[in-house]
Residue, then its C-alpha position, 0 to 999 in steps of 0.5 A: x826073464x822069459x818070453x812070456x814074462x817079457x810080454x807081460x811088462x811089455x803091454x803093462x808098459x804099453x797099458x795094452x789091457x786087450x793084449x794082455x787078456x789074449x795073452x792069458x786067454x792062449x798062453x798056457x803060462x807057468x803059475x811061478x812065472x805068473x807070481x814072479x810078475x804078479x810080486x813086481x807089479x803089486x809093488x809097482x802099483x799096476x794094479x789093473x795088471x796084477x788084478x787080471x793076472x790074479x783072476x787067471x791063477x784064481x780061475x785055475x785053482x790055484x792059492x798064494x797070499x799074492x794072488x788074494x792080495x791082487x784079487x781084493x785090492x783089484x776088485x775094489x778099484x775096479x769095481x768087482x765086488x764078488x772078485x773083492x770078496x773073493x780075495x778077501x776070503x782067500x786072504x783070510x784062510x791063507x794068514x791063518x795058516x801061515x807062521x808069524x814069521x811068513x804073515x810078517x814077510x807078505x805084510x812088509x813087502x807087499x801088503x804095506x807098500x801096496x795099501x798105504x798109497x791107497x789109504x793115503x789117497x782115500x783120506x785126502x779126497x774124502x772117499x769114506x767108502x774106500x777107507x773100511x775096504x781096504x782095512x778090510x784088507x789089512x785086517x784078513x792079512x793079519x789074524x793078530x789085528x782082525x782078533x783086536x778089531x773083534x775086542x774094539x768092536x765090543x765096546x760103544x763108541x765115544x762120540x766126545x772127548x772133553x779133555x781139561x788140564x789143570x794145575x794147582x786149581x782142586x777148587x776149581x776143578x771140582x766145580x768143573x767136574x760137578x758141572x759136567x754132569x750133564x754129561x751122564x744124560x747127553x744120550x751117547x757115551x762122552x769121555x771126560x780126561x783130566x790131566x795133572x801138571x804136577x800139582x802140589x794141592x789136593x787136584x789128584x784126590x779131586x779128580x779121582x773122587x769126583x770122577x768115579x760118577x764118570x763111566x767114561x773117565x781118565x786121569x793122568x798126572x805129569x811127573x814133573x811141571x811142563x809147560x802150560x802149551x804142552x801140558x794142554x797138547x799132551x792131553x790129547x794124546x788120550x782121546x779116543x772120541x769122534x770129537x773132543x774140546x777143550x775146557x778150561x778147568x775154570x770155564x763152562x760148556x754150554x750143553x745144549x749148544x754143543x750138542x746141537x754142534x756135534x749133531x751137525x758135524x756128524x752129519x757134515x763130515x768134510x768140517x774137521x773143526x768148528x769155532x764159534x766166540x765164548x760167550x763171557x759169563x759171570x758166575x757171580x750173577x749167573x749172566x752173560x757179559x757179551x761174546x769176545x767176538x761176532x759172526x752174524x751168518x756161519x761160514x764155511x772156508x776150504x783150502x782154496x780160501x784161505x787168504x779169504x779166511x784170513x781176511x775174514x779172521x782179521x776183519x771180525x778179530x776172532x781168536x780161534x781158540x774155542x772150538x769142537x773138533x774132529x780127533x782123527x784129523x784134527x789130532x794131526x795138526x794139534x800135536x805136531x809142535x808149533x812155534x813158542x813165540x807166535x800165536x799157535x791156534x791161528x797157525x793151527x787153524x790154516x794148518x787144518x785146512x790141508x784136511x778138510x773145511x772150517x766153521x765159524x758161526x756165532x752160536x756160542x758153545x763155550x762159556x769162559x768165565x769173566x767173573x767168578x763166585x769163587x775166590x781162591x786169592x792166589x794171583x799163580x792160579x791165574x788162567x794161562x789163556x789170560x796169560x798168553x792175550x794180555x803179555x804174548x808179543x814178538x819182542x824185536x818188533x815191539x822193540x823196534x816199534x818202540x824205538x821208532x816211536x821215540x824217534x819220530x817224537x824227538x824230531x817233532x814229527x807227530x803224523x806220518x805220511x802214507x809213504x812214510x809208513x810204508x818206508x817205515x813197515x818195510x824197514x821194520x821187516x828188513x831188520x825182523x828178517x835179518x835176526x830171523x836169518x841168523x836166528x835160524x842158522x844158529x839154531x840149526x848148528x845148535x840142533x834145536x831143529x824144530x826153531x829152526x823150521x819156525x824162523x826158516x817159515x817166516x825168514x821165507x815169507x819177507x825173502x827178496x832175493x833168489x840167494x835167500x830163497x834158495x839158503x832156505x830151501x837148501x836147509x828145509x831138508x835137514x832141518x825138517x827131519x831133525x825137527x820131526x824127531x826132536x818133537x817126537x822126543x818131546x811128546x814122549x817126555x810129556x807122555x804120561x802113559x808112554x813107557x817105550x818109544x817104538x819104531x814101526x815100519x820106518x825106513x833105516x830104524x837104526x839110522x833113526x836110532x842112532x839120531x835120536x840118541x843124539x838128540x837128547x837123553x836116552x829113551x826107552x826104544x824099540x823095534x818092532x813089526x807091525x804084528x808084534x806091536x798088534x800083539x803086545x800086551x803093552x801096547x796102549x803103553x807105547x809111543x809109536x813112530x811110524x812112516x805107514x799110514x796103513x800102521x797109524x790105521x791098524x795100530x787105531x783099529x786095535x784100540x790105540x789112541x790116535x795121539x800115540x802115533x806119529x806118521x813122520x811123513x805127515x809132520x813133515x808135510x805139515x812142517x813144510x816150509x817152501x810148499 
């Protein structure tokens, strides 16, 4: 290394700016030794160095992709805007010149490793002004994703989703459908998805005949019956609002209440999901029968409230479920698989916080239907949210709770003492977090990873040893990451459009190849760069695996649906059982 050099890291290590600004201004340096240092500290992220090393190439006339990188990323952070503008502009020039295979090279050595912690850092403190930035950034490095993002741009934004899975219930989806034309008049452009569990009835004639009003309308069908929960989450991987809700094929909305709603979140962007109580409706008289639960004044919760939310949750007995949602961040949480055995929408609703605020208020937005005009005398059509609150129970507690019942009334005892329930519950939890031990044990050593995380998350929450503490936290590596690939294969079995798997931008894709194969059943998979998945022509037709955020942003400027991407990282995250 040479002296010059030497220096260089020297005060960059030292954070001696003033060094090192005497240093360029009096050493006439060689400009390759300058790109050698400036490639080492774009990858290191000293920015502040690397962006006055660039100004000082720049100054003199020279070009390289490294330097327009340095100018654009340090301009930004350091408040430069005529510098930013500068690099972007050389950026631009400079990609459009280069072969596919010189823009893949700069864009996985430099640009990925040097936008994605930026990205990631501007999401989680909410920096709105930074995020367009330094996209702007990834799209001059790329002429593929900058011509994607000139065709997205074309077309009106979607401000709704309103995604309905049904299955086996044409009657009930047609009048579904014919309610919703009030959508036509809401004033922006509202997207309307029904998805086809693999019905045996004429659902599939229904939809495709009534959806012909809907300028924005899609329908799927599954190709084979999935799961009532999964068939729900699969739905999503569709959307491509700002917001989205759900409707039951034989629910109603309530238009002026939920357009009222979007309007306040647009102007509350910090809020990514907002729950109010159904209102019940019979459609037989065409009244309100009472709300499931009430909130007389709106309440905001962040993360630091949690445990206060939680009170909150239990004191009002509200059942999280009907709610209007932010897709970009909401979509995160919703499709990562949650546990079969425990109620899904309050867990998802904590889970939500890592992204920003929840509302809850009392205004009803969401109309489920209690008593029906129509008759379709079919007890299997039965709706699965009355399915899951009248028979869903944790059965070892319910079997243990049973049998203390008989026993206390085979000993005459008709009333415990406070001591006594105490001893009681916590014997009750002793035996719960001795099955869930072994339960995740076995499922470990049997691969099913994502149980796994499940009884590992609540064996750790009733632990009262160290041993304990430390078996869990020994086994969350593993676990975490075999659970985050098993789901990737179960969306992908349940992804209607999804023709190929892709890996994008992961560390050790063939390691990753090889895990999924022995996983389950052999998937369509490929490798590819972020370029060529911007330039495939089926790329709306793919399933994507990623650990960038900067992919998850691009592969969305090109006008892929947000529910198509899997950043592993953030799963993991969200999966995180020890914190």
């Amino acid at each position: 290394m040479s002296p010059f050099l030497e220096t260089v890291f020297r005060l960059d290590g030292q954070d001696d700016m003033a060094g090192l600004i005497a240093l360029v201004q009096h050493t006439p340096p060689d400009p390759q030794e300058i790109l050698v240092a400036l490639a080492q500290l774009l990858t290191g992220q000293r920015l502040r160095t690397a962006f006055l090393l660039a100004m000082l190439l720049a100054n003199r006339g020279y070009q390289n992709p490294l330097i327009a990188l340095a100018l654009s990323v340090g301009g930004l952070l350091h408040h430069s805007p005529e510098e930013e503008k500068r690099g972007l502009a050389l950026f631009a020039t400079l990609a459009d010149s280069q072969t596919s295979a010189q823009q893949i090279q700069i864009h996985q050595q430099f640009v990925l490793p040097v936008l994605s912690p930026l990205l990631t850092n501007a999401r989680e403190t909410g920096d709105r002004d930074r995020i367009p930035r330094l996209l702007a950034i990834l799209q001059a490095s790329l002429p593929a994703l900058r011509a994607t993002e000139a065709q997205a741009t074309t077309a009106p934004p979607i401000r709704l989703s309103i995604a309905i899975p049904t299955y086996n219930r044409q009657v009930q989806l047609a009048q579904a459908l014919d309610h919703l034309l009030w959508t036509l008049d809401a004033g922006f452009p509202i997207e309307i998805i029904v998805s086809n569990n693999a019905s045996a009835d004429d659902t599939e004639q229904v939809a495709l005949t009534k959806g012909r009003r809907f300028p924005h309308f899609h329908y799927v069908r599954q190709p084979h019956t999935v799961d009532g929960d999964i068939h729900a989450a699969s739905v999503l991987r569709l959307v491509r609002g700002q917001f989205f809700i759900w409707m039951g094929d034989d629910d109603l909305l309530i238009p002026e209440a939920l357009l009222a709603e979007i309007a306040y979140l647009s102007q509350h962007e910090t809020i990514v999901a907002s729950h109010s109580s159904a209102q019940m409706w019979s459609t037989v008289t065409n009244t309100d029968c009472g709300q499931v639960y009430h909130i007389e004044e709106p309440r905001l919760f962040d993360k630091t409230a949690s445990l206060e939310l939680f009170d909150f949750i239990l004191l009002h007995k509200i059942f999280p479920e009907w709610g209007l949602y932010r897709t970009d961040p909401y979509l995160k949480v919703l499709l990562v698989p949650h546990p079969s055995r425990a109620y899904q929408p309050l867990i998802r609703t904590f889970q939500a916080l890592e992204y920003g605020m929840l509302r809850l208020h009392g205004t009803p937005f969401y109309r489920v239907v209690v008593q029906a005009a129509l008759k379709t005398h079919d007890l299997n059509q039965e709706n699965e949210g009355l399915r899951q609150v009248t028979t869903y129970a944790d059965q070892y507690r319910g079997g243990i709770e049973i049998a203390a019942a008989l026993a206390l009334t085979q000993a005459g005892v008709t009333e415990l003492a406070p001591a006594q329930r105490g001893s009681l519950l916590d014997k009750v939890n002793d035996f719960v977090v001795g099955r869930l031990s072994v339960a995740a044990r076995i499922a470990q050593h049997r691969g099913r990873y994502i149980e796994t995380a499940e009884f590992l998350q609540r064996w750790l929450l009733w632990a009262k040893t160290d041993f304990e503490r430390r078996m869990i936290r020994e086994m969350e590596p593993p676990v975490l990451s075999g659970a985050v690939l098993q789901a990737v294969l179960e969306l992908f079995a349940v992804s209607v459009e999804a023709r190929q798997l892709v890996l994008c931008a992961v560390t050790n894709p063939a390691e990753i190849q090889a895990r999924l194969g022995q996983m389950g059943p052999d998937v369509p998979l490929v490798i590819r760069t972020l370029p060529d998945a911007l330039a495939a022509v089926d790329r709306h037709e793919c399933l994507y695996v990623t650990d960038q955020e900067t992919v998850r942003l691009a592969l969305q400027a090109a006008g892929v649906a947000v529910g198509q991407i899997v950043v592993r990282p953030e799963w993991m995250h969200l999966l995180r059982i020890t914190g």
